[in-house]
C-alpha positions as CSV (number, residue, x, y, z in Angstrom):
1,X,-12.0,-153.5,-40.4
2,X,-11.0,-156.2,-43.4
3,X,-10.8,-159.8,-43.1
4,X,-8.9,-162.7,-44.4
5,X,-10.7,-164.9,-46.7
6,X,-10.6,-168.4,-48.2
7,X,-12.0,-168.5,-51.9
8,X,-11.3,-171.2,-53.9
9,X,-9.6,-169.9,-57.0
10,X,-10.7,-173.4,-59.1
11,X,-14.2,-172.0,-59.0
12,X,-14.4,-168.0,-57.3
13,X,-16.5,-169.7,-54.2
14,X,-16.2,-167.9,-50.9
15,X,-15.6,-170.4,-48.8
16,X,-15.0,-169.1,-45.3
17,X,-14.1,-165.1,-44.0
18,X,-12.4,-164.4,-40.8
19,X,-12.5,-160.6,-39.2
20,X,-8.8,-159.0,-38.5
21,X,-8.7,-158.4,-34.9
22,X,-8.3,-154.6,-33.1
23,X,-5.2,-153.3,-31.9
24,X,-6.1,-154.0,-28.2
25,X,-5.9,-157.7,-29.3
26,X,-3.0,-157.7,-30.8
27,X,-1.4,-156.1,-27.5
28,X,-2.3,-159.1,-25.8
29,X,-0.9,-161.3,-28.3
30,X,2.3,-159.6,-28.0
31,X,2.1,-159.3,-24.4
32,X,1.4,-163.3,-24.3
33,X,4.2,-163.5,-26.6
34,X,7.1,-162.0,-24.6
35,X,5.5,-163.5,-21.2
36,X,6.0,-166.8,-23.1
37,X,9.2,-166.0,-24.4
38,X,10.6,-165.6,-20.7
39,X,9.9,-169.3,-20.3
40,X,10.0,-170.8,-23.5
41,X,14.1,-169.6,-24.2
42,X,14.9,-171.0,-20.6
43,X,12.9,-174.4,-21.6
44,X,15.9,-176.9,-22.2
45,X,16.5,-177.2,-25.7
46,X,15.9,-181.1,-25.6
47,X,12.5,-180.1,-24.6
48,X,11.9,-177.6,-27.3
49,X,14.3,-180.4,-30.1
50,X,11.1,-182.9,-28.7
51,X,8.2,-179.9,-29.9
52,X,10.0,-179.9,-33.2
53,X,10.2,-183.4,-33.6
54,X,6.1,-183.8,-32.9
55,X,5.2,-181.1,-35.4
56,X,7.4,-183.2,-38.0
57,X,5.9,-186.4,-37.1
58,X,2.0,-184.3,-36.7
59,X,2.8,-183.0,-40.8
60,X,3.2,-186.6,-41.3
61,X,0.3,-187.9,-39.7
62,X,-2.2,-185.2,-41.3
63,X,-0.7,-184.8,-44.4
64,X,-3.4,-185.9,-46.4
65,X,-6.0,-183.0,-44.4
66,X,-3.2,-180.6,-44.8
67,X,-2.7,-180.7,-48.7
68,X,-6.2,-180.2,-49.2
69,X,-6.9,-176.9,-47.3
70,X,-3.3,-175.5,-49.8
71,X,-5.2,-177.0,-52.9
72,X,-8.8,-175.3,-51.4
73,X,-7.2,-172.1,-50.4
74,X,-4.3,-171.5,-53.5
75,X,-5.1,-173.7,-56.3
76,X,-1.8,-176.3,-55.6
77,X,-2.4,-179.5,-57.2
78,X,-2.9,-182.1,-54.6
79,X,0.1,-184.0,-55.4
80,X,2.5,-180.6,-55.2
81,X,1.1,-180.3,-51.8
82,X,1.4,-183.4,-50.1
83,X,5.0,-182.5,-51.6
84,X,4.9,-179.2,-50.1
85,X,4.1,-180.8,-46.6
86,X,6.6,-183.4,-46.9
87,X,9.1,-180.7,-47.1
88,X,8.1,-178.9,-44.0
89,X,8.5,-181.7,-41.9
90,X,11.8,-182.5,-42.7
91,X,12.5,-179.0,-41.8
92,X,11.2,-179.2,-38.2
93,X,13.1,-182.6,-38.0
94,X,16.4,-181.3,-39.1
95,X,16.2,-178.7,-36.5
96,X,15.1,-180.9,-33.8
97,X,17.7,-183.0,-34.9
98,X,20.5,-180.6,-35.8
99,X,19.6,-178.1,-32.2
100,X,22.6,-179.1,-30.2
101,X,25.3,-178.8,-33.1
102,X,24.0,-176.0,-34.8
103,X,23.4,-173.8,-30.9
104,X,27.0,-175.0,-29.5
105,X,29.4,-172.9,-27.7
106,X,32.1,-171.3,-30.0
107,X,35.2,-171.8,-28.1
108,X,37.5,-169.0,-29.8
109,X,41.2,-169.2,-30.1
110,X,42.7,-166.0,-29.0
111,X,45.5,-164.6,-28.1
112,X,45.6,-162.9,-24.7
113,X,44.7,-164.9,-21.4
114,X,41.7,-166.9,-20.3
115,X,38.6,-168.4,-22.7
116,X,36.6,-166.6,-25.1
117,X,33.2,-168.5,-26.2
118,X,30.7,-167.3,-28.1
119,X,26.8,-168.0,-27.4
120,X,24.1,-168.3,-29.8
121,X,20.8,-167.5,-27.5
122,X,17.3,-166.2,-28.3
123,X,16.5,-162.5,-28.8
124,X,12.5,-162.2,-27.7
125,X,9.6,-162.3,-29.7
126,X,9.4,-161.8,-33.4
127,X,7.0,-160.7,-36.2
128,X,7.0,-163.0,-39.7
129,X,4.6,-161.4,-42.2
130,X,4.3,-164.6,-45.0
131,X,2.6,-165.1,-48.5
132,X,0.6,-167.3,-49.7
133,X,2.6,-169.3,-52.8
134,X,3.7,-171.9,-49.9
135,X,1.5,-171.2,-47.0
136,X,3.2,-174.1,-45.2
137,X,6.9,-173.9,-46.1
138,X,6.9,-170.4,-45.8
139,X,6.3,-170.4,-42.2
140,X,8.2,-173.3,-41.2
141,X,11.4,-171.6,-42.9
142,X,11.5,-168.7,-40.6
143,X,9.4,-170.7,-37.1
144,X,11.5,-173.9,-37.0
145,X,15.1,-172.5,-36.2
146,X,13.3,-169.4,-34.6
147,X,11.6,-171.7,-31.8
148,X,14.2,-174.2,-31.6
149,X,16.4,-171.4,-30.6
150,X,13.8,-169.7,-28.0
151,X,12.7,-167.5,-29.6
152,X,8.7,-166.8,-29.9
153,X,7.0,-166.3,-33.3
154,X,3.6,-163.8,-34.0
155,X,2.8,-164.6,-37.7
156,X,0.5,-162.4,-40.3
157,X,-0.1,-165.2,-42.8
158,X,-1.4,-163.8,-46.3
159,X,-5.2,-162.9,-46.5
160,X,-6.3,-165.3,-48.4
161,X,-4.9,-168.6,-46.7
162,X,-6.5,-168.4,-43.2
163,X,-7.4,-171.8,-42.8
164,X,-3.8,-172.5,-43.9
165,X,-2.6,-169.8,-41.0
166,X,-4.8,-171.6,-38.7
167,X,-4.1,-175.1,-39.4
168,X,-0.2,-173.9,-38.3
169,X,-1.0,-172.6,-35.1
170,X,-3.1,-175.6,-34.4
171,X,0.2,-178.3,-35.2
172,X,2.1,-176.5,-33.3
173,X,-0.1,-176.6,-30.4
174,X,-0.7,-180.0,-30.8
175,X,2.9,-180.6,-30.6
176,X,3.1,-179.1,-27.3
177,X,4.5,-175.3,-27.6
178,X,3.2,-173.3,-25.0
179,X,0.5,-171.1,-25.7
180,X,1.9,-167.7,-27.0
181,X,4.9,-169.4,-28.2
182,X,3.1,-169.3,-31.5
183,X,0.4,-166.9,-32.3
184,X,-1.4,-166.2,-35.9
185,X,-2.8,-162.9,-36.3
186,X,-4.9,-161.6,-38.7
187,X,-4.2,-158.6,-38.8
188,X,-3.7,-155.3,-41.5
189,X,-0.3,-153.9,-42.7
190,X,-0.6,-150.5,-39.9
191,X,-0.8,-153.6,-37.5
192,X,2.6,-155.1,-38.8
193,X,3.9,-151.6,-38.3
194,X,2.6,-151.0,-34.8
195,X,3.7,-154.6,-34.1
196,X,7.1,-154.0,-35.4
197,X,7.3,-150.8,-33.3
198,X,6.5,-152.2,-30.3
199,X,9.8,-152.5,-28.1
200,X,8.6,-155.9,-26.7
201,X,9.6,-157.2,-30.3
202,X,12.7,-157.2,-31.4
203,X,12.7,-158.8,-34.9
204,X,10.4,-159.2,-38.0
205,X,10.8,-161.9,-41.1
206,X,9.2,-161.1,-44.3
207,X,8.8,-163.3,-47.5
208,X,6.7,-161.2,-50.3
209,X,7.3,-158.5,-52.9
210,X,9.9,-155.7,-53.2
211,X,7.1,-153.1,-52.3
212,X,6.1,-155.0,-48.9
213,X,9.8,-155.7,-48.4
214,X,10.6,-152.2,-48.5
215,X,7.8,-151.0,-46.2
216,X,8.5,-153.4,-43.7
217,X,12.3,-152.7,-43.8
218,X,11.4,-148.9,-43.3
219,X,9.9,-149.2,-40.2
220,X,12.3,-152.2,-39.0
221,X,15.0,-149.6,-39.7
222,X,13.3,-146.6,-38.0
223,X,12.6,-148.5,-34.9
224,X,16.2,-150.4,-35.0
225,X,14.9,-153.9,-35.3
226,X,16.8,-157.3,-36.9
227,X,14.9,-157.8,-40.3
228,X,15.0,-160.5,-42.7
229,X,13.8,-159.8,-46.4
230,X,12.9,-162.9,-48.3
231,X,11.7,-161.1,-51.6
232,X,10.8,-161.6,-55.5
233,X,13.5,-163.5,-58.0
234,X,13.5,-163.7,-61.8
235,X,15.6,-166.5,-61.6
236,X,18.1,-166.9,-65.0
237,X,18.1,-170.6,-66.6
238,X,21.2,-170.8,-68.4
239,X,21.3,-173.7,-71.4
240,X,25.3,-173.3,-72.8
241,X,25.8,-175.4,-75.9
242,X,27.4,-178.2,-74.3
243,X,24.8,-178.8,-72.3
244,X,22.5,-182.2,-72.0
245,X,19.4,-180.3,-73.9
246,X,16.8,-183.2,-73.0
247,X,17.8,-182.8,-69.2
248,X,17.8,-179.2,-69.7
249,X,14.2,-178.9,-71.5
250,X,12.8,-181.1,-68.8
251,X,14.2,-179.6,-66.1
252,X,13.2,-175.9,-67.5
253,X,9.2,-176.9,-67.7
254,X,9.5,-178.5,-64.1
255,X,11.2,-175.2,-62.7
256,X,8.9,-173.3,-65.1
257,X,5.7,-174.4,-64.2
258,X,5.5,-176.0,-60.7
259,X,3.2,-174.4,-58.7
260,X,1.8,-173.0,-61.3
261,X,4.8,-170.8,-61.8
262,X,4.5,-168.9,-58.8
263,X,7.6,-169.3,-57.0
264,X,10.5,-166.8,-56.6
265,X,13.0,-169.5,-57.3
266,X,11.1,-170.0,-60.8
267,X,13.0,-170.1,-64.0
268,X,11.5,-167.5,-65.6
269,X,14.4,-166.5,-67.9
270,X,15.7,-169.2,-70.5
271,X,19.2,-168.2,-71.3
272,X,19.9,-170.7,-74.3
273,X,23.2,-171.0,-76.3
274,X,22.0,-169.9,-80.5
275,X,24.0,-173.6,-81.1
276,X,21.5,-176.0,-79.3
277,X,18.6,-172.8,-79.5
278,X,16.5,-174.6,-82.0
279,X,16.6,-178.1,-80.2
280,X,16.2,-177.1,-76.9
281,X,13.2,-174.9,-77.4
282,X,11.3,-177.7,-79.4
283,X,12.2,-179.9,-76.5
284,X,11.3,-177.2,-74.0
285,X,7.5,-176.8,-76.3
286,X,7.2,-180.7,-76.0
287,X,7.3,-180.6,-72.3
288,X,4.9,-177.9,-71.9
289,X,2.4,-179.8,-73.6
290,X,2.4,-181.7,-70.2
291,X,1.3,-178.6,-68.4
292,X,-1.9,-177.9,-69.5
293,X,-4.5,-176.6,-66.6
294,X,-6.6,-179.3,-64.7
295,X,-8.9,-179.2,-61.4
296,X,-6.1,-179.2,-58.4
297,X,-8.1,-181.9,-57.0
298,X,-7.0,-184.6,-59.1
299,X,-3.9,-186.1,-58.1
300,X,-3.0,-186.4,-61.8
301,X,-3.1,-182.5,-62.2
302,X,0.3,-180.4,-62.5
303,X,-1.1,-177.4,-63.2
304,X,-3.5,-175.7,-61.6
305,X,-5.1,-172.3,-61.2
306,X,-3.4,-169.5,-60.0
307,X,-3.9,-168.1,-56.6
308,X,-6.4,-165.6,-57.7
309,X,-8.2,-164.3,-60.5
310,X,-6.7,-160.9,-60.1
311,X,-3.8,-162.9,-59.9
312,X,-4.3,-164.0,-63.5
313,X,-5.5,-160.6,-64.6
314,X,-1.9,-159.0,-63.7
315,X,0.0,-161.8,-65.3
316,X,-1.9,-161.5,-68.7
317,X,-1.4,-158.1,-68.3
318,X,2.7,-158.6,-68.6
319,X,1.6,-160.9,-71.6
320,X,-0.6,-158.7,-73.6
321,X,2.1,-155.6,-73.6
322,X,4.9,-157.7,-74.5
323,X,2.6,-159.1,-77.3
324,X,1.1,-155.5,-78.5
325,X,5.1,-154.4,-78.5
326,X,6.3,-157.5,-80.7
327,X,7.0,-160.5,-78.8
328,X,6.5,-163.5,-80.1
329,X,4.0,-166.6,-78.6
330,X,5.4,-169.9,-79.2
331,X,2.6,-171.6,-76.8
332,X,-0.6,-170.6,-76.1
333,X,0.0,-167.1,-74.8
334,X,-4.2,-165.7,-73.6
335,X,-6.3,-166.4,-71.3
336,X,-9.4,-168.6,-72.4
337,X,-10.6,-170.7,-69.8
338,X,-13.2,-168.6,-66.8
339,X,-11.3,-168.1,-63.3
340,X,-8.2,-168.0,-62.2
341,X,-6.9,-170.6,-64.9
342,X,-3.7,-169.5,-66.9
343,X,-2.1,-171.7,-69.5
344,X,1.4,-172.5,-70.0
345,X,3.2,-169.9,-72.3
346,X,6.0,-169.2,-73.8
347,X,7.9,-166.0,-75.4
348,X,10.4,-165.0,-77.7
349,X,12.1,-161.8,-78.6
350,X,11.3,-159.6,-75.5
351,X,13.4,-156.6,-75.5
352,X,14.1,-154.1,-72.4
353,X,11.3,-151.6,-73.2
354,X,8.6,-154.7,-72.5
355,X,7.3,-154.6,-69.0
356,X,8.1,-158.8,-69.0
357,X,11.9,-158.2,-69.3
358,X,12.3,-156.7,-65.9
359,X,9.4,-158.0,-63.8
360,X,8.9,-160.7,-62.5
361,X,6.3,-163.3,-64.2
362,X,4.4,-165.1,-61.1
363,X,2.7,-167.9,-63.0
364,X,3.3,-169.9,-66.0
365,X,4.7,-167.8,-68.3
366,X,8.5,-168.4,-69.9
367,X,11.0,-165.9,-71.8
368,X,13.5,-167.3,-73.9
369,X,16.1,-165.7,-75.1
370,X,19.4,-166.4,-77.6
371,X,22.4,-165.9,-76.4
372,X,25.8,-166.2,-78.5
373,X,28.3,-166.8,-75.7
374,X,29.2,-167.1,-72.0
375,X,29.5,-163.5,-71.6
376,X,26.3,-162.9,-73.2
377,X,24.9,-165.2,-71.1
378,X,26.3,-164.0,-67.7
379,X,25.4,-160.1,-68.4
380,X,21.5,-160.9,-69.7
381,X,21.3,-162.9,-66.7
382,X,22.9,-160.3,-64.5
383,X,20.6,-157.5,-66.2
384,X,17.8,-157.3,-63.7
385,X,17.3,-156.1,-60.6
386,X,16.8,-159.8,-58.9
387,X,19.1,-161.8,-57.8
388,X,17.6,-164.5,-56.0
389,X,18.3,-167.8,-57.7
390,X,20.1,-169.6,-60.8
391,X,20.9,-172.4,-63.0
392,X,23.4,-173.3,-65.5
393,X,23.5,-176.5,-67.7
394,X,27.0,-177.1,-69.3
395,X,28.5,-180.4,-69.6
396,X,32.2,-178.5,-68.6
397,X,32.5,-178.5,-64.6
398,X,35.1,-175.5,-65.7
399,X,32.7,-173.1,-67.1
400,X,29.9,-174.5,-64.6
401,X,32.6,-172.9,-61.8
402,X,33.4,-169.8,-63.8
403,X,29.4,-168.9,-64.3
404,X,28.7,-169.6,-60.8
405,X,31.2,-167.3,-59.6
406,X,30.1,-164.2,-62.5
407,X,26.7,-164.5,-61.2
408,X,25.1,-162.2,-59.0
409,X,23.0,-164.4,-57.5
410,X,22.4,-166.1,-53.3
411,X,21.9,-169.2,-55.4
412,X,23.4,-170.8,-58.2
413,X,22.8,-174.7,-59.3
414,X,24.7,-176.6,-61.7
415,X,22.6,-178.8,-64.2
416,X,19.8,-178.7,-61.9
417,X,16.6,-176.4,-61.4
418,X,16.1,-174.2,-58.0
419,X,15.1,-176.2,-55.3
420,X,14.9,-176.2,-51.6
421,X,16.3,-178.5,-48.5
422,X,16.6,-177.7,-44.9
423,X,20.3,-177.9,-45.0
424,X,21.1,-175.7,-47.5
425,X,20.7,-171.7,-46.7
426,X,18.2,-169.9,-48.8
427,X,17.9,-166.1,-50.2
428,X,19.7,-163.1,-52.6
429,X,20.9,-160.2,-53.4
430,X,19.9,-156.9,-54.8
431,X,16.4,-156.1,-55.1
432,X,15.6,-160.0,-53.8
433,X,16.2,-159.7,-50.5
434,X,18.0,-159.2,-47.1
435,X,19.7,-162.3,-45.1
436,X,19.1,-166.4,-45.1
437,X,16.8,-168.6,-43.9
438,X,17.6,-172.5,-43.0
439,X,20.7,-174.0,-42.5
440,X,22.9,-173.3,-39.9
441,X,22.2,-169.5,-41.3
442,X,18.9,-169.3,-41.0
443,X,19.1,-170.6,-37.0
444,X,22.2,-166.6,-36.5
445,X,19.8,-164.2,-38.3
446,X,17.3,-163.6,-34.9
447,X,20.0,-164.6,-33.0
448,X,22.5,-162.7,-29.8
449,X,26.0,-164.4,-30.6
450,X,26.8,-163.1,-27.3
451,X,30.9,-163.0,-26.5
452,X,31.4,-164.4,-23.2
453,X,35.3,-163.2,-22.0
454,X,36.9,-164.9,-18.7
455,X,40.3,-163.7,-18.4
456,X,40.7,-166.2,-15.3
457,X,39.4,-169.0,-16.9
């Protein structure tokens, strides 16, 4: 039987180990889980807006105690988690806030006699599997419209952010959602699967890599259950040569580096115009000289380790090949520093044969590339199997419009880096993923929009 454990990846120190449980325990969690659900979707929704609306305010209150256990368990610099938690409150609150439009009848306008209205109810328990990049946000993605709606959530957080996976359960709690109507599990992937199986579940959410994805789509599919497939991204950052290259360059290094690059809305491909090439990338090498490693403790600190030293292994990995196969290193470029530190880099002249054209780069590590046109632009960017996020910086709101539609992206931002907001839907296409999350999307995806016909009426 493994375990889910907290090391902090600053130092390699095993800080805490927590046993999975059996499968007989993970029956009763599901069978807690749909006895809850019976009650918890007939709860009125001002009741369950009021839960939401106390785990907000509870983020809030214990922010502070919160950012620590990301920076303990993942390496985030203190200050990007206080950010991080910040963010997850205001999605709770815009679904306790936003409940009654976003769940109201659908009066349709037909053409034969009587009403037609359409329902948006709760379907029964569900399954999220989550990573560990945003233990917070992750979750509250997928649980905030989820519960809102009635639904109830059991959640396999990523092994090595237990006291992350714990901490949610406990807000929740706190907030006053029924016991069962949240459950963490720690528990192996033939768990998911058995859990996925099980016909008391009717839906599973994952956020994680294309090979997870595709396993837990497999058995989602074989047992006819609702799946959502939030997966990697090797986002495009498009410079054209009208664009504002000091804006640009600063924006790059921020959607570059944050979280120490290990994000699937990063911009890990710099797409920049041969006209403003030269300026932008000296701009783009003075910002990174911001960026240089620290202890995630100190609030001052915007990069810290990665996740993992295994972690760092695989990315220097990507680095070394596309090295030993003639890419260039503008910055930095090796490990140097013990643990799972990784500098800032940067690359030049990575061709299609280099395993860093096509994969993604989870940490700090950038790929420029010169491009001559807007059509060059729009096919590099187009030539991978992602297509998660984008951004384009042009000074013309005409070619901004004409990129944005060429794009085969879920997301495209104009003169602005990748970011996220609980009103605005999230996720891709192609080998990034299946469905969206927040917004009024994210509430229909584990939803019955059940058609209710009264020919008298």
């Amino acid at each position: 039987m493994g375990s889910y454990t907290t090391i902090d990846p600053a130092t390699g120190e095993l800080v805490a180990e927590f046993p999975e449980i059996s499968n007989a325990q993970l029956d009763e969690l599901i069978g807690l889980s749909a006895t809850t659900y019976r009650s918890w979707r007939r709860t009125p929704l001002a009741d369950r807006r009021v839960v939401l609306s106390r785990v907000a305010e509870l983020h809030r209150e214990q922010a502070d105690d919160l950012a620590k256990i990301l920076t303990l368990e993942m390496g985030k610099p203190i200050a990007q988690a206080r950010g991080e938690v910040e963010l997850v409150a205001s999605i709770y609150a815009y679904y306790a806030e936003r409940a009654d439009d976003l769940l109201a009848d659908e009066h349709l306008d037909i053409s034969g006699p009587g009403t037609a209205v359409v329902r948006t109810e709760a379907i029964g328990p569900l399954v999220g599997v989550m990573p560990w990049n945003y233990p917070y946000y992750q979750v509250a993605r997928f649980a905030a419209p989820n519960l809102v709606l009635g639904n109830t959530i059991i959640l396999k957080h990523a092994r090595n952010c237990p006291q992350s996976a714990l901490a949610v359960q406990r807000i929740l709690s706190e907030a006053g959602l029924p016991d069962g109507g949240y459950l963490n599990a720690f528990i192996s992937s033939d768990q998911v699967a058995l859990a996925i199986a099980d016909p008391r579940v009717q839906g599973v959410s994952l956020t994680g890599s294309e090979r997870a994805g595709s396993a837990v789509g497999e058995v989602a599919g074989r047992h006819m259950k609702k799946c959502v497939l939030e997966l990697g991204g090797s986002d495009p950052f498009i410079v054209l040569d009208d664009a504002d290259v000091d804006a640009a360059a600063g924006a790059a290094a921020v959607g570059r580096y944050a979280n120490g690059g290990q994000a699937c809305t990063a911009s890990k491909r710099l797409l920049v115009h041969t006209d403003v090439y030269d300026e932008f990338v000296s701009k783009f090498i003075a910002a990174t000289e911001g960026w240089a490693p620290g202890e995630p403790t100190d609030p001052e600190t915007m990069l810290g380790p990665l996740s993992s030293e295994s972690a760092a292994d695989e990315l220097d990995g990507l680095v070394v090949d596309a090295v030993d196969q003639g890419a260039e290193v503008l910055v930095d470029g090796f490990r140097r520093r013990s643990g799972a530190f990784y500098p800032p880099t940067v690359l030049t002249a990575v061709t299609p044969d280099m395993r860093a054209y096509a994969e993604e780069l989870f940490g700090p590590v950038a790929v420029v590339h010169r491009i001559g046109s807007v059509k060059e632009a729009i096919d590099l960017a187009n030539d991978s199997p992602f297509g998660l996020s984008s951004s384009v910086f042009t000074g013309d709101p005409d070619t901004a419009a004409h990129v944005a539609a060429e794009l085969e992206t879920g997301m495209v931002w104009i003169n602005s880096t990748s970011r996220s907001a609980p009103d605005l839907p999230f996720g891709g296409v192609k080998a990034s993923g299946i469905g969206r999350e927040l917004a009024r999307f994210g509430i229909d995806e584990f939803a019955n929009k059940k058609l209710v016909r009264n020919t008298k009426g």
